[in-house]
C-alpha positions as a Python dict, from the first residue, in 0.01 Angstrom:
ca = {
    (1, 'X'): (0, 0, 0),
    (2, 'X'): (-126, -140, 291),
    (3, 'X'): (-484, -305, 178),
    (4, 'X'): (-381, -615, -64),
    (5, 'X'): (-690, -750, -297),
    (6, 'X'): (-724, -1142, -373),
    (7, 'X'): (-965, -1309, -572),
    (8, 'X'): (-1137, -1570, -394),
    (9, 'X'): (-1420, -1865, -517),
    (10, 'X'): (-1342, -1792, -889),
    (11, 'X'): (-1356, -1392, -872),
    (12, 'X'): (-1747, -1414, -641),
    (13, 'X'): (-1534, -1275, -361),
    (14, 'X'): (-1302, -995, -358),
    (15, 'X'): (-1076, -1040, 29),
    (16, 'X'): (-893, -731, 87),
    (17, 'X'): (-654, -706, 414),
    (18, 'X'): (-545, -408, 572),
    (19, 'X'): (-168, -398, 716),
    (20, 'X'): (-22, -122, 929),
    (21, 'X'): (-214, 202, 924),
    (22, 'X'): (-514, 189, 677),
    (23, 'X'): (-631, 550, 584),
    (24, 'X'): (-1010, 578, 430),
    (25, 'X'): (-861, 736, 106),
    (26, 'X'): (-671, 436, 40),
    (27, 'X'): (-1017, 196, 122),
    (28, 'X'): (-1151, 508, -126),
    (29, 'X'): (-944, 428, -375),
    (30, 'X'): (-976, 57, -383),
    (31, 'X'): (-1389, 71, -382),
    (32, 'X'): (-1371, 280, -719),
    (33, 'X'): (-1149, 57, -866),
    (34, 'X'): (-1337, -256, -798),
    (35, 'X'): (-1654, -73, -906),
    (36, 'X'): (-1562, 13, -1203),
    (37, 'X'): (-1509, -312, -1316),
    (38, 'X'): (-1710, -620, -1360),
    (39, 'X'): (-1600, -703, -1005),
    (40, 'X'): (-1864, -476, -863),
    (41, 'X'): (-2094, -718, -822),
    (42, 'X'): (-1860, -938, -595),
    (43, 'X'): (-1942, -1054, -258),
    (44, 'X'): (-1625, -845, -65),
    (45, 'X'): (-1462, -947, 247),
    (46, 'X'): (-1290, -691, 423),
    (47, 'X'): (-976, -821, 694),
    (48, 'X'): (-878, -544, 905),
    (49, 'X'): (-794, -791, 1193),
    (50, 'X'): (-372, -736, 1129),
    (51, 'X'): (-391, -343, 1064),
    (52, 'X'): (-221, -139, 1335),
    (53, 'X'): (-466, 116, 1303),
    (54, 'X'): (-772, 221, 1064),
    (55, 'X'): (-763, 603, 1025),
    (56, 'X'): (-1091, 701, 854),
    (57, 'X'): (-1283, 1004, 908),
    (58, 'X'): (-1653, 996, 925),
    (59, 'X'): (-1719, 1202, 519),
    (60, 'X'): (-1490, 948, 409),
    (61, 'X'): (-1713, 684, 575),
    (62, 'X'): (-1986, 878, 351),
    (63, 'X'): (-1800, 899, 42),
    (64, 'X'): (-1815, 556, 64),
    (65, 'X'): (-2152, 493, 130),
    (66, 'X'): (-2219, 711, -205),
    (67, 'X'): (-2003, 491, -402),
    (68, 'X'): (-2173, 175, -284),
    (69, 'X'): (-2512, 378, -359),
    (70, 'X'): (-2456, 457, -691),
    (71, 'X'): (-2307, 109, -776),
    (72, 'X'): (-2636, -33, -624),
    (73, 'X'): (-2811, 200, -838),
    (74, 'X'): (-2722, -30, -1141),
    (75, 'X'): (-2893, -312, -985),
    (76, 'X'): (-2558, -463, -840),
    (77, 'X'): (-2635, -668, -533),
    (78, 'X'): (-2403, -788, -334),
    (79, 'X'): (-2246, -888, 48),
    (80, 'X'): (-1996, -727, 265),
    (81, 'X'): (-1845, -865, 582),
    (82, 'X'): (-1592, -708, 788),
    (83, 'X'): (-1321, -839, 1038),
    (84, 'X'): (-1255, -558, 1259),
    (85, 'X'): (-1098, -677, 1610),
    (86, 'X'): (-1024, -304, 1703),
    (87, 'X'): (-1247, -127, 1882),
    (88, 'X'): (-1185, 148, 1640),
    (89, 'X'): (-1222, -28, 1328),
    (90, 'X'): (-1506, -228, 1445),
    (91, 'X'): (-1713, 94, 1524),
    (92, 'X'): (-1578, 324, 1244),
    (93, 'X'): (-1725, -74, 1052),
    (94, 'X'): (-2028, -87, 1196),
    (95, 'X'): (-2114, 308, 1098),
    (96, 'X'): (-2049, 217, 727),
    (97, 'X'): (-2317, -73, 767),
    (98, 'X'): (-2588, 152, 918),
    (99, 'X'): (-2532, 396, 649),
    (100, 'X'): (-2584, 167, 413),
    (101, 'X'): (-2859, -13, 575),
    (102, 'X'): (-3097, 72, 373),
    (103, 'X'): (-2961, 31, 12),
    (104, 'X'): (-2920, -360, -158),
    (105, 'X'): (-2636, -432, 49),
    (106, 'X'): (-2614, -715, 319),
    (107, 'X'): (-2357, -598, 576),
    (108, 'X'): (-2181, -852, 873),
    (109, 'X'): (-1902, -655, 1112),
    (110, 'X'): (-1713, -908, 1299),
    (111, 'X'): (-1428, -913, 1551),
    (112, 'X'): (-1232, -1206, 1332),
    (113, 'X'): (-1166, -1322, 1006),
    (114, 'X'): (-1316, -1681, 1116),
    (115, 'X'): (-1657, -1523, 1187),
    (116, 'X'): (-1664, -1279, 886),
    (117, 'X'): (-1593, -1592, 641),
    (118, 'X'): (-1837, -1780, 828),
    (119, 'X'): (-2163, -1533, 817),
    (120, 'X'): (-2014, -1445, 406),
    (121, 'X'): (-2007, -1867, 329),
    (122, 'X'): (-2372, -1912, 500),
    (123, 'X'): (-2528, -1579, 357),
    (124, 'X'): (-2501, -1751, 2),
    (125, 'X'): (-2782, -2009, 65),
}
């Protein structure tokens, strides 16, 4: 599969990195497994800076913002930031955080891992 989960800081972040061609089904599919655990409430860091290419579609980009709605709805909070050097990814990125805007979900697109880890590290004090 090409997105690989870690555990990070004792299970408080979840760092998943894409590799080769990341299709929004598989980014899907890892979102409802995380969220239907107690890992749902983990800050997530998302590294698509080594994919070849993110392939998502823009009612997958939706699905997804209804999964991270109804996990919010449980009164999960948590943080998201993004890596996305692609021009692609970074946009398809940066549609997901406007959708989600408005829900209990702080949201950072970058264009590298450095500056994702940065704004996630500082965006705990």
């Amino acid at each position: 599969m090409p997105i690989e989960m870690a555990r990070e800081k004792g299970g408080s972040v979840l760092a998943f990195t894409g590799r080769g061609v990341v299709t929004g089904s598989e980014i899907l599919e890892m979102l409802e497994g995380v969220y239907a655990t107690d890992f749902a409430a983990s800050d997530q860091l998302w590294d698509f800076t080594g994919a070849d290419r993110v392939d998502v579609a823009t009612d997958e980009i939706r699905r997804m913002e209804a999964l991270d709605r109804e996990v919010v709805s449980r009164d999960v909070s948590f943080r998201v930031a993004v890596a996305a050097s692609q021009d692609l990814a970074f946009g398809l990125s940066r549609m997901w955080a406007t959708f989600v805007d408005d829900i209990q979900i702080e949201t950072h697109v970058a264009r590298t891992i450095k500056e994702a880890r940065e704004w996630l590290d500082s965006a705990k004090q």
